[in-house]
DRENDO-1510 file (C-alpha; in Angstrom, 1 decimal, always signed):
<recs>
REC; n; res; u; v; w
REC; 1; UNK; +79.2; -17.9; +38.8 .
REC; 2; UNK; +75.8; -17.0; +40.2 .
REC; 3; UNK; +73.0; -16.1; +38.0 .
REC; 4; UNK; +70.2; -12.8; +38.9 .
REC; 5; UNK; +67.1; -14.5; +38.8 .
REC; 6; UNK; +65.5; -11.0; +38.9 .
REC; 7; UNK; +67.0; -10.5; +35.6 .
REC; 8; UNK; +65.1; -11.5; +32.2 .
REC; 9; UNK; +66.4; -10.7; +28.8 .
REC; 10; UNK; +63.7; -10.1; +25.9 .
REC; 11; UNK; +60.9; -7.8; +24.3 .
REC; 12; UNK; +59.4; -7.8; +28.0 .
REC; 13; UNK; +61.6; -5.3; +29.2 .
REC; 14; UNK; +61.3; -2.8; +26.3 .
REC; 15; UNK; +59.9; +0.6; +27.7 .
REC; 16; UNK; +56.0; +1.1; +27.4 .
REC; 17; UNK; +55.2; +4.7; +25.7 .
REC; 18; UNK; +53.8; +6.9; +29.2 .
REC; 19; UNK; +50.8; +7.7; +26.9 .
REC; 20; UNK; +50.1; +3.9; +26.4 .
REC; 21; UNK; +49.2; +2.1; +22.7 .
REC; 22; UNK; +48.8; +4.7; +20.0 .
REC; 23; UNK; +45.4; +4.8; +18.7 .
REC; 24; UNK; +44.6; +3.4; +15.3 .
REC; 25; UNK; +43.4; +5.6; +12.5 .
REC; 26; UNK; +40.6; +4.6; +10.8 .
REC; 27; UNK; +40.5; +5.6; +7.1 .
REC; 28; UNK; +36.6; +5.6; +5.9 .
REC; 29; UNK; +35.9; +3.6; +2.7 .
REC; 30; UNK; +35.2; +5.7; -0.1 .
REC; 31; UNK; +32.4; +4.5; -2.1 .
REC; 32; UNK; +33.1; +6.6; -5.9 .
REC; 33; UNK; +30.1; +5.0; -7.5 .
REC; 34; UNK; +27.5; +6.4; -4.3 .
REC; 35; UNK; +28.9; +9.7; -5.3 .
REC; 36; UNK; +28.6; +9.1; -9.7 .
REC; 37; UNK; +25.3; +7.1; -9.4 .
REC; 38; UNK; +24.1; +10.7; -7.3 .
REC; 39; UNK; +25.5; +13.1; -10.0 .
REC; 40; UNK; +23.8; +10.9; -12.2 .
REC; 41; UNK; +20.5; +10.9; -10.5 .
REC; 42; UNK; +20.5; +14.4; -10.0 .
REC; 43; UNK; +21.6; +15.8; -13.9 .
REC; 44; UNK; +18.4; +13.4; -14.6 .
REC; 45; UNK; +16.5; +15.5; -12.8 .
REC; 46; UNK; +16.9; +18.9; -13.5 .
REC; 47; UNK; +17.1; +17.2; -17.0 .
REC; 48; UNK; +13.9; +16.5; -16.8 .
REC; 49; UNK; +12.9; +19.8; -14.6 .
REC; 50; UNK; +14.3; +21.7; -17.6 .
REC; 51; UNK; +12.4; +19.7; -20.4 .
REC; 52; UNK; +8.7; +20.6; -19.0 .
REC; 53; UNK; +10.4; +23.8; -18.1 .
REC; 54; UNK; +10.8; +24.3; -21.8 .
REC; 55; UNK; +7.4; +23.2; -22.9 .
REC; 56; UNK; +4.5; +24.5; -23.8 .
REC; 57; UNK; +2.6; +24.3; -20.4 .
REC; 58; UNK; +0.0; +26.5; -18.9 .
REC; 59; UNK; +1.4; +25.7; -15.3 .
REC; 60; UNK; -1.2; +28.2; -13.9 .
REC; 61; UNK; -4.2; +26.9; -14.7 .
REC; 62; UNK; -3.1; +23.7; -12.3 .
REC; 63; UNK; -3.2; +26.2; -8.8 .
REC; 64; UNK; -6.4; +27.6; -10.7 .
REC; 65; UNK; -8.4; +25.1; -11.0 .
REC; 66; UNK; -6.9; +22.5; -8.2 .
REC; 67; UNK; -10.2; +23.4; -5.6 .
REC; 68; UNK; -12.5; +23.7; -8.6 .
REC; 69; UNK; -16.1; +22.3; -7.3 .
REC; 70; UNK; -16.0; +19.8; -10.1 .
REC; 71; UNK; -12.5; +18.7; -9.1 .
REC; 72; UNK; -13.6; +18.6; -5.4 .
REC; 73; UNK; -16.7; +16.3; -6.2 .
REC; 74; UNK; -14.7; +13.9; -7.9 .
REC; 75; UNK; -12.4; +13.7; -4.9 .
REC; 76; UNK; -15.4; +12.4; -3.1 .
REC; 77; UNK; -16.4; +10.2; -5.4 .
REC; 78; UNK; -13.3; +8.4; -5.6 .
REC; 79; UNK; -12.9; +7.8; -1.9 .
REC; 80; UNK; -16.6; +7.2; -1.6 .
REC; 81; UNK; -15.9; +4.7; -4.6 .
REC; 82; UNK; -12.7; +3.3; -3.2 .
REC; 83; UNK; -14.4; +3.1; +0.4 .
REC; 84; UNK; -17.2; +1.3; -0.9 .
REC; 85; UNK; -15.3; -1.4; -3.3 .
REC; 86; UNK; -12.9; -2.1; -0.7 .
REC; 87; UNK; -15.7; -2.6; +1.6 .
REC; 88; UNK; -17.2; -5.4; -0.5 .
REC; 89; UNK; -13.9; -6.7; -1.6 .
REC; 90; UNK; -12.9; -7.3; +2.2 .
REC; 91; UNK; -16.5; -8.7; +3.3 .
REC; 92; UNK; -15.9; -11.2; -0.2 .
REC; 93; UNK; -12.6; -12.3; +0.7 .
REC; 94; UNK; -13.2; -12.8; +4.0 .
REC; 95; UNK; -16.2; -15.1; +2.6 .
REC; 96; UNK; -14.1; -16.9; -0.4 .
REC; 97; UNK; -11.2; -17.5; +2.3 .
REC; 98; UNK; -13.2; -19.5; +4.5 .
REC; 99; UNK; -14.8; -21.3; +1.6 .
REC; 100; UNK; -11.4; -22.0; +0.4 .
REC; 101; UNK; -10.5; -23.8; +3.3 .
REC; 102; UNK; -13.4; -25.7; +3.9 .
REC; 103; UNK; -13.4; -29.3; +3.9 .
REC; 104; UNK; -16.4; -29.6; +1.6 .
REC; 105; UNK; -15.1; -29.9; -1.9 .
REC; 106; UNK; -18.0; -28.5; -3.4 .
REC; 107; UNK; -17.4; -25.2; -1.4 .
REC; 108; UNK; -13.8; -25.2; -2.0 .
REC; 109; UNK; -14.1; -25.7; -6.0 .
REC; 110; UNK; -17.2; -22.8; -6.2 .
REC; 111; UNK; -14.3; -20.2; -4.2 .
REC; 112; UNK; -11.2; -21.7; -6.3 .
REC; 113; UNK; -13.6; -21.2; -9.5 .
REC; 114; UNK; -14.8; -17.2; -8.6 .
REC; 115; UNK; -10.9; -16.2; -7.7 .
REC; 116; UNK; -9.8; -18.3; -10.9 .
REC; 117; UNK; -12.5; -16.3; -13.3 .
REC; 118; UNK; -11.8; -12.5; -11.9 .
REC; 119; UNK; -8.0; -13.0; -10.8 .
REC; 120; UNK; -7.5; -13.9; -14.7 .
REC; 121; UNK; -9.8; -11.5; -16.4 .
REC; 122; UNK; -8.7; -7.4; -16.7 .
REC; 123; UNK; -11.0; -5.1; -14.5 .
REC; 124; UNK; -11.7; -2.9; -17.3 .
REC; 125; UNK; -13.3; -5.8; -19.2 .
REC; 126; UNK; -15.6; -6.8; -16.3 .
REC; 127; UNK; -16.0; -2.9; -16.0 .
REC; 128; UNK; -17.1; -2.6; -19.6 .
REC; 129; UNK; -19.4; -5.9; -19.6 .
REC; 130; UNK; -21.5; -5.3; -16.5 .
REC; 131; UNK; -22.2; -1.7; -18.4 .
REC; 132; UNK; -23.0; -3.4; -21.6 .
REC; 133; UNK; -25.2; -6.4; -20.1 .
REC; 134; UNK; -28.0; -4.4; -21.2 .
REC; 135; UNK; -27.3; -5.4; -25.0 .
REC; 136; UNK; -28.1; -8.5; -23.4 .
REC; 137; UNK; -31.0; -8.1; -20.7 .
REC; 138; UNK; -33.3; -5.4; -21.5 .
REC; 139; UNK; -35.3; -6.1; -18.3 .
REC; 140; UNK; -34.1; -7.3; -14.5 .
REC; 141; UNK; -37.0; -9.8; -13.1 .
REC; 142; UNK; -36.3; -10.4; -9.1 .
REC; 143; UNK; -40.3; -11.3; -9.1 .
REC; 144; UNK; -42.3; -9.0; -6.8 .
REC; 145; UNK; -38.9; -7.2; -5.2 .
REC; 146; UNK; -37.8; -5.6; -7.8 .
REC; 147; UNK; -38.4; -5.3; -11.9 .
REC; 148; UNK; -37.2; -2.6; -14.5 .
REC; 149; UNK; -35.1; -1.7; -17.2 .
REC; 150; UNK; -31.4; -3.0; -17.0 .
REC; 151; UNK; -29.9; +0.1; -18.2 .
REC; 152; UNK; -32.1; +2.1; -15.3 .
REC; 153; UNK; -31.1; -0.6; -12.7 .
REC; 154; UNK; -27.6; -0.6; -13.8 .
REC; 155; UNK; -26.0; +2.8; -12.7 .
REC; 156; UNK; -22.5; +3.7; -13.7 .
REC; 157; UNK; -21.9; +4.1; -9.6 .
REC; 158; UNK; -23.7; +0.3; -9.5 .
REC; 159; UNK; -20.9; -0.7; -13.1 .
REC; 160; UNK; -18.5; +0.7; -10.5 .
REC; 161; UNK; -19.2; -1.1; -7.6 .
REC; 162; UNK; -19.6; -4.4; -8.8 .
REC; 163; UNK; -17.0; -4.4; -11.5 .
REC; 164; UNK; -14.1; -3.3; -8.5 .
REC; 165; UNK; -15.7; -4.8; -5.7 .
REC; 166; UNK; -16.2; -8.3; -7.3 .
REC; 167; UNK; -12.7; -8.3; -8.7 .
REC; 168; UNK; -11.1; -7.3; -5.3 .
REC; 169; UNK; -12.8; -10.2; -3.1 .
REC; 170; UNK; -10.8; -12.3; -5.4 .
REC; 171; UNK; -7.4; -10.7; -4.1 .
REC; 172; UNK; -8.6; -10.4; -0.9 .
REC; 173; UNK; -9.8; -13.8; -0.8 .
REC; 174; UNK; -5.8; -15.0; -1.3 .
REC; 175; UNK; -4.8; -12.5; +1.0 .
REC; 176; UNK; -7.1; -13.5; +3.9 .
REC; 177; UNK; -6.3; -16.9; +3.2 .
REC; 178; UNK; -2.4; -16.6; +3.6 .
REC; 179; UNK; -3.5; -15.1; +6.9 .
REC; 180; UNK; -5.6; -17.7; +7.9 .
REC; 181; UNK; -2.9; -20.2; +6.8 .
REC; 182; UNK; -0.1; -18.5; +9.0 .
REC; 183; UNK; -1.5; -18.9; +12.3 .
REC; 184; UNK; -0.6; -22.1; +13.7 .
REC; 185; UNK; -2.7; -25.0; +13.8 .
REC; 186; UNK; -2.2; -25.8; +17.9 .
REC; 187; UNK; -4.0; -22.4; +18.6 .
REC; 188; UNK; -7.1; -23.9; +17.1 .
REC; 189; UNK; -7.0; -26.8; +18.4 .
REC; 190; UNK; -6.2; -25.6; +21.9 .
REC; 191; UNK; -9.3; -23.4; +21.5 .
REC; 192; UNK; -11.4; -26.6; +20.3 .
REC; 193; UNK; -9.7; -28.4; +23.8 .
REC; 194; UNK; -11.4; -25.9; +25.3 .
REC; 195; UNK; -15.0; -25.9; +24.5 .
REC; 196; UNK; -14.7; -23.4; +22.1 .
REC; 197; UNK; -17.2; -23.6; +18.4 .
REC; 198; UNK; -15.2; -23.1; +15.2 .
REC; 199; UNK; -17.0; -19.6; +14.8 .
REC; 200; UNK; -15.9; -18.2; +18.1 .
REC; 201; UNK; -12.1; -19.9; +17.6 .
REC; 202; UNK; -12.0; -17.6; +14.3 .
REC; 203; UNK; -13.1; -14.9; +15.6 .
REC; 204; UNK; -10.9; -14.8; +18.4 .
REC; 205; UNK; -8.1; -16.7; +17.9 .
REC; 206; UNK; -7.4; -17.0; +14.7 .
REC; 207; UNK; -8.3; -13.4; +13.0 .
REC; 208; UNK; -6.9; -11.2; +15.4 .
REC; 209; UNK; -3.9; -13.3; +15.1 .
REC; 210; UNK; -3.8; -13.6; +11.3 .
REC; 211; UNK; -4.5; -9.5; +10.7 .
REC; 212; UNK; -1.0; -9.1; +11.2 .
REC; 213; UNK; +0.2; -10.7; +8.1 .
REC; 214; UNK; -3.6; -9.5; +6.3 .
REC; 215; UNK; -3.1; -6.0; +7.7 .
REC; 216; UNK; +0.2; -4.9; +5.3 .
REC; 217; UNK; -1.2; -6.5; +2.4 .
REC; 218; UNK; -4.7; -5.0; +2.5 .
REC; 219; UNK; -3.1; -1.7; +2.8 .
REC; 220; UNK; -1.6; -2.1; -0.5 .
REC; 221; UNK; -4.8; -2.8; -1.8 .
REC; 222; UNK; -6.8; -0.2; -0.6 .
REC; 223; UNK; -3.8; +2.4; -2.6 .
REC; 224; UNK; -4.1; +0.7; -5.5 .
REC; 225; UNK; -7.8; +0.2; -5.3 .
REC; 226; UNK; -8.0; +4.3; -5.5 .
REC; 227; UNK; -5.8; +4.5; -8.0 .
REC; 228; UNK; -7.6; +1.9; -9.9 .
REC; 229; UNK; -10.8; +3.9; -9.6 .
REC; 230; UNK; -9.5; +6.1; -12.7 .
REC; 231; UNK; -10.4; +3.3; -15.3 .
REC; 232; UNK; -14.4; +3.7; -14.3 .
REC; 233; UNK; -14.2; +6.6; -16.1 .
REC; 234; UNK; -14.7; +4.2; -19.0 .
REC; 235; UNK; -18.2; +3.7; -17.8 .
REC; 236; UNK; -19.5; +7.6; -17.4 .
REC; 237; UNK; -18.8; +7.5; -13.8 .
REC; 238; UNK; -18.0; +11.3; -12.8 .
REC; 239; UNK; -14.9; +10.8; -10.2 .
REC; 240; UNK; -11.7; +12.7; -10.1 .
REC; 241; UNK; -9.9; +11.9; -13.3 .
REC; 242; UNK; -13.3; +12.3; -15.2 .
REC; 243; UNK; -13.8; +16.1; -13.6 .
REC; 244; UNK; -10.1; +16.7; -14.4 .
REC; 245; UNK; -10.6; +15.2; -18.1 .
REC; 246; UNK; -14.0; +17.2; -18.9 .
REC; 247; UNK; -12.3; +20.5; -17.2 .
REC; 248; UNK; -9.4; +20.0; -19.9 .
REC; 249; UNK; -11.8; +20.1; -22.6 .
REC; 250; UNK; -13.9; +22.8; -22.1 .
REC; 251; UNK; -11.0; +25.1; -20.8 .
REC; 252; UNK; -8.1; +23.6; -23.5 .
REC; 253; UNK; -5.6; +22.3; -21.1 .
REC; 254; UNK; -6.1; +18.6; -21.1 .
REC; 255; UNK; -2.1; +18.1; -19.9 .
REC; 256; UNK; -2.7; +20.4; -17.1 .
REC; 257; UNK; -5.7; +18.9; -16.0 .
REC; 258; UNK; -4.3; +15.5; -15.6 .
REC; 259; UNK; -1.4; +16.6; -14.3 .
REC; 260; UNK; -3.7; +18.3; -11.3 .
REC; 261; UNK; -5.6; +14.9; -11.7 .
REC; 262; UNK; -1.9; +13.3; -10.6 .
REC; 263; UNK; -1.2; +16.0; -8.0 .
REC; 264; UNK; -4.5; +15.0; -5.9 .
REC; 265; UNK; -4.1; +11.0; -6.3 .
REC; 266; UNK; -0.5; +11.4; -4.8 .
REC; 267; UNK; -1.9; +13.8; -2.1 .
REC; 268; UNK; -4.8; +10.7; -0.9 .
REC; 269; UNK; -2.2; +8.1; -1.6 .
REC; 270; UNK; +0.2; +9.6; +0.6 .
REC; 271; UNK; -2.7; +10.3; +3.7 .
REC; 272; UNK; -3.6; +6.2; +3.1 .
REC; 273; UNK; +0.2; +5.3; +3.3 .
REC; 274; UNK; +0.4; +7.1; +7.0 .
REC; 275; UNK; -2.9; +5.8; +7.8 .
REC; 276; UNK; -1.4; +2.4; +6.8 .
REC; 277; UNK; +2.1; +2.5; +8.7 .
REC; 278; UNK; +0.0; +3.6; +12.1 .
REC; 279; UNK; -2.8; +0.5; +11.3 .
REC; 280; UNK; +0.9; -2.1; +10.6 .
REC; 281; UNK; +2.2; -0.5; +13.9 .
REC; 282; UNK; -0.7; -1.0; +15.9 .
REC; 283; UNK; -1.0; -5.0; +15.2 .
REC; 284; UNK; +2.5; -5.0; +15.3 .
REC; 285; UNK; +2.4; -5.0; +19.1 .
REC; 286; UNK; +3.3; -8.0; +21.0 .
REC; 287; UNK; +5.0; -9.4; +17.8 .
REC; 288; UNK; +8.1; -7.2; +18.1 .
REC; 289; UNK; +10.1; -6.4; +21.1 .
REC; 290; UNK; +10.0; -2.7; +20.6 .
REC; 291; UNK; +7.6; -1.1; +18.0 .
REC; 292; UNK; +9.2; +0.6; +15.2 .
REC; 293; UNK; +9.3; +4.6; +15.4 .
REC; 294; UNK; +6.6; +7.0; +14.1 .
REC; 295; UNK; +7.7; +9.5; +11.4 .
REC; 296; UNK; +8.2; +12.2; +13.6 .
REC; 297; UNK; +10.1; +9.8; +15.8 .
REC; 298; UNK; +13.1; +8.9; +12.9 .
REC; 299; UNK; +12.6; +12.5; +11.6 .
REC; 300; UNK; +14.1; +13.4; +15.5 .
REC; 301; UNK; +16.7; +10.3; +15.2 .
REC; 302; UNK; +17.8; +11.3; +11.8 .
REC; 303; UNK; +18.5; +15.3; +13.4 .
REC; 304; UNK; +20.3; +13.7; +16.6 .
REC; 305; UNK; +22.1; +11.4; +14.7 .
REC; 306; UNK; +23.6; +14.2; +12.2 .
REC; 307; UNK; +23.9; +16.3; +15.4 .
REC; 308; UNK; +26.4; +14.1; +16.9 .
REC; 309; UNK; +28.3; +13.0; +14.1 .
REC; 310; UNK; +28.9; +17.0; +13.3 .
REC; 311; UNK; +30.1; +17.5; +16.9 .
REC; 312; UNK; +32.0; +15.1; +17.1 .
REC; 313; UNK; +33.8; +16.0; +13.5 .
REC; 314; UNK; +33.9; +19.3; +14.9 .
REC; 315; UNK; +35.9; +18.2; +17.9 .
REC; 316; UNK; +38.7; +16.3; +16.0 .
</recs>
């Protein structure tokens, strides 16, 4: 008896399909709450479309009066208010940061004591008592510089400036500080290794490095410091809601007027949120491998992307 050694028995020599394995069909997930929680969204909508639809709105005078002169001038003085505050906010955190962190206890308790007092106090109340400190003071005495009345020295564009600027170096002073704290402690003393003063190691070591966790966070700041400008209104500062709130008045569309009030503070919030992506993208270089895309850059991925998936659809 003489066995084929050629020969094997088992699944081996089952025939293989000419077209080789049959490919599998994947069968998409569907997600029936993406599609509810939409239908939901969307009746909430044009819910809500309908409702001021309904009501008793004078939706003309908005277009009418939106590049009124009055409403114009209050634009200006809300970024030159806004501008301004943020200016003296970022100069006094930058100050109160570096005070924070200084090994002198006496300096470190005066910065923890100014960021304790106007980080726990509401900015309308320091609003309304630097415009009432004349119940108070009737003169200002600074000797031979300067001596008059307080309520002549103290401007509502001076209540402004103080009672937002003064109250924004406390967040800033945190902010800068978390910067500050982020870079690592080698690169400063590498730079003292060096040769290099403490002043010169800040400015460029340390800073440059820290502005890219400061950067985001100031950004944030500066929106909500122009939003935030509304409440000087309060102290007879003419800026954009006060325009909108005195055209209302005298023309008997208050509801308009602040909804054209809303219309131009989502117009300059949306300009500073590009203006803030570009600043994040700029000191985001040599952090990231590749920097993130520009709006117009996604806008074109988005298009691509839907291109291709309806081509290849289209071709199954």
């Amino acid at each position: 008896m003489t066995v084929d050694v050629n020969k094997t028995d088992g699944p081996e020599d089952a025939p293989t399909p000419v077209g080789g394995p049959e490919a599998i069909k994947a069968i998409p997930v569907r997600h029936y709450g993406r599609y509810v929680s939409a239908v939901v969204a969307v009746a909430l909508f044009f819910s809500i479309v309908y409702a001021f639809a309904q009501g008793k709105i004078n939706w003309a005078a908005v277009p009418d009066n939106f590049f009124d002169d009055r409403i114009l001038d209050g634009v200006g003085q809300t970024l030159l208010l806004t501008v301004l505050s943020m200016a003296i906010g970022v100069f006094g955190g930058i100050v109160l940061a570096v005070m924070r962190l200084s090994k002198n206890p006496v300096v470190s308790s005066i910065a923890w004591s100014y960021i304790w007092f106007f980080r726990g106090t509401p900015v309308l109340v320091q609003l309304m008592v630097w415009f009432n400190l004349g119940l108070v003071f009737e003169y200002i005495n600074l000797g031979p510089i300067y001596k008059d009345y307080w309520s002549s020295f103290m401007t509502p564009l001076l209540t402004a400036l103080l009672g937002l600027g003064l109250n924004e170096a406390a967040y800033m002073a945190e902010i800068c500080r978390a910067g500050l704290l982020s870079v690592d402690e080698g690169q400063t003393e590498a730079s003292h290794a060096l040769g290099m003063s403490h002043n010169k190691t800040l400015r460029r070591i340390v800073i440059p490095q820290a502005m890219r966790v400061i950067v985001p966070p100031t950004g944030n700041e500066v929106i909500n410091m122009l939003k935030t400008t509304s409440l000087v209104s309060a102290v007879q500062f003419y800026e954009l809601l006060r325009q909108a709130q005195d055209i209302g008045q005298t023309s008997g569309a208050p509801v308009e007027m602040l909804f054209l009030a809303a219309a131009w503070y989502l117009i300059l919030t949306t300009v500073f949120s590009i203006g803030q992506y570009y600043l994040e993208r700029y000191y985001a270089r040599g952090s990231t491998r590749s920097l993130p895309g520009t709006p117009l850059q996604k806008i074109r991925a988005n298009i691509l992307s839907l291109s291709n998936r309806s081509g290849a659809e289209a071709a199954r």
